[in-house]
C-alpha positions as semicolon CSV with decimal commas, in nm:
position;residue;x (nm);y (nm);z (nm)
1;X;-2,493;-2,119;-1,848
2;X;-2,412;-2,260;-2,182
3;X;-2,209;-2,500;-2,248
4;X;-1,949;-2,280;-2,435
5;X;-1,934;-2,081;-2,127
6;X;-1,575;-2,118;-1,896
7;X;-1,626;-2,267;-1,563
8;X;-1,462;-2,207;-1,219
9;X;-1,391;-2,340;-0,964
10;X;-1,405;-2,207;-0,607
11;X;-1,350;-2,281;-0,279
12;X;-1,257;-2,179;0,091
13;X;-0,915;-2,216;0,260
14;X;-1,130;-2,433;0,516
15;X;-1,291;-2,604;0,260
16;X;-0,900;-2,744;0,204
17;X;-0,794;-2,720;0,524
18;X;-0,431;-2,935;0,495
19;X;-0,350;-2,920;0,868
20;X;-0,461;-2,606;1,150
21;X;-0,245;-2,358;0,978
22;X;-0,190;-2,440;0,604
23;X;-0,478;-2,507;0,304
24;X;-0,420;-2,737;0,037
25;X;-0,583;-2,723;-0,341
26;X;-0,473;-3,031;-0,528
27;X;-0,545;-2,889;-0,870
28;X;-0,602;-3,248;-1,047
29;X;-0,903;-3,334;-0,753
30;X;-1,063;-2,936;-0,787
31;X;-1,066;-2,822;-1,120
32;X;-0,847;-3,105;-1,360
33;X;-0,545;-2,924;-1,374
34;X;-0,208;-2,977;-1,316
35;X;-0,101;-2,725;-1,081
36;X;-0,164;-2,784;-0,676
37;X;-0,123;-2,472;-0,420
38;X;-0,044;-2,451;-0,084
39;X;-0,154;-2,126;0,174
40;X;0,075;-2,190;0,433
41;X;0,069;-1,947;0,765
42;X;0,380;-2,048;1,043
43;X;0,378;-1,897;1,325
44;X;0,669;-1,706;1,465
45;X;0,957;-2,005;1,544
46;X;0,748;-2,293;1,341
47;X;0,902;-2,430;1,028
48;X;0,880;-2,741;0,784
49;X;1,074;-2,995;0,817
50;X;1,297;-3,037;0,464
51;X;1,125;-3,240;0,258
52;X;1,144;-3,352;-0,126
53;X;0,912;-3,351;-0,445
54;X;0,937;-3,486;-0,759
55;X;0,884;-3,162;-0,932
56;X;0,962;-2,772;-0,892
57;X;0,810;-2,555;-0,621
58;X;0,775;-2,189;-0,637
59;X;0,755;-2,023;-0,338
60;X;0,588;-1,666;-0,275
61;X;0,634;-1,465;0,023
62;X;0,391;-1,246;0,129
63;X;0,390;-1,143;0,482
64;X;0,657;-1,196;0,735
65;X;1,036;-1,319;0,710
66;X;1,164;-1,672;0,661
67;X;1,455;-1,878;0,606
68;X;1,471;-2,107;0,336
69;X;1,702;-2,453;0,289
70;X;1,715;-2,607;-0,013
71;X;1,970;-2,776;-0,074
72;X;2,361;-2,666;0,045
73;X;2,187;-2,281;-0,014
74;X;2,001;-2,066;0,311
75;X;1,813;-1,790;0,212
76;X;1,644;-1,541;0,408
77;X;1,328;-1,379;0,269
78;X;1,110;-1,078;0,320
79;X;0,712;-1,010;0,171
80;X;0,715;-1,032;-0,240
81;X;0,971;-1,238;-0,242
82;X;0,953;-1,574;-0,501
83;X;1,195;-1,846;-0,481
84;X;1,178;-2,174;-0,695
85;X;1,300;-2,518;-0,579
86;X;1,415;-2,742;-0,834
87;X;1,247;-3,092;-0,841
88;X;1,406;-3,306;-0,605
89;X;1,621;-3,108;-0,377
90;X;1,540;-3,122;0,009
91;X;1,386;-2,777;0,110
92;X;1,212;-2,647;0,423
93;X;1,183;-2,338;0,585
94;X;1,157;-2,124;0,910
95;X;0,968;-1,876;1,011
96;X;1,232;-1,589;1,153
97;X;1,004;-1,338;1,255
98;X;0,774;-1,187;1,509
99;X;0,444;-1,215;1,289
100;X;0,318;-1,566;1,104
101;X;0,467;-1,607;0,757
102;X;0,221;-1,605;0,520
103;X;0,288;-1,843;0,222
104;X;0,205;-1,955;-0,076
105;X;0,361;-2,211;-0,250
106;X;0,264;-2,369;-0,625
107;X;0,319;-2,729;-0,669
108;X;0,406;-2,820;-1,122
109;X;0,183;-3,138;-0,996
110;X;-0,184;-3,193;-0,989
111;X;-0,157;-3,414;-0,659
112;X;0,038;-3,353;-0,354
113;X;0,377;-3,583;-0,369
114;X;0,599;-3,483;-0,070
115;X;0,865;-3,707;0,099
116;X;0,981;-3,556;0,420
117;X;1,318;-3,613;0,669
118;X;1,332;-3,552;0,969
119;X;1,582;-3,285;0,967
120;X;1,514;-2,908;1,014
121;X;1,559;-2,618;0,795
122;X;1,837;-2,404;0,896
């Protein structure tokens, strides 16, 4: 490969493994960017406790249904839905359904930086 070439990087979900059901790609440790992704898959009745960052976070639905807090506003969602979360506003969410909720969710920050409560999502 020449050195005018683009690069990629890749990697497995386990490679990234956050906790036993959610992946983590800090963007700024894997490729230099400034972008970090969660894969995210709850099982039915789990959730995320609400939690803040100091930057947006864009949500993406794509299998199951889930209930979203952020904020004062509850919103339920179904597969191909996106919902963004303004920086600092305590957000969480529930999985409502009989399946796991499969999620992704893109972090405007090349590290991780996540304060959470202790309080649910509704």
């Amino acid at each position: 490969m020449g050195t005018n070439e683009p690069r990629f990087t890749q990697l497995d979900l386990a490679e990234i493994a956050f906790s036993p059901i959610a992946a983590l790609w800090e963007g700024g440790k894997h490729a230099g960017t400034e972008t970090s992704i969660f894969v995210v898959k709850t099982p039915p009745g789990g959730f995320v406790h609400l939690h803040t960052h100091p930057y947006s976070e864009t949500f993406v639905l794509l299998r199951g249904r889930g209930r979203w807090t952020a904020g004062d506003h509850v919103a339920e969602l179904e597969p191909d839905a996106v919902l963004v979360v303004p920086p600092e506003t305590p957000h969480g969410f529930r999985n409502i359904g009989d399946e796991p909720l499969l999620v992704v969710s893109v972090h405007e920050s090349g590290t991780l930086d996540q304060a959470f409560t202790e309080e649910e999502p509704a």
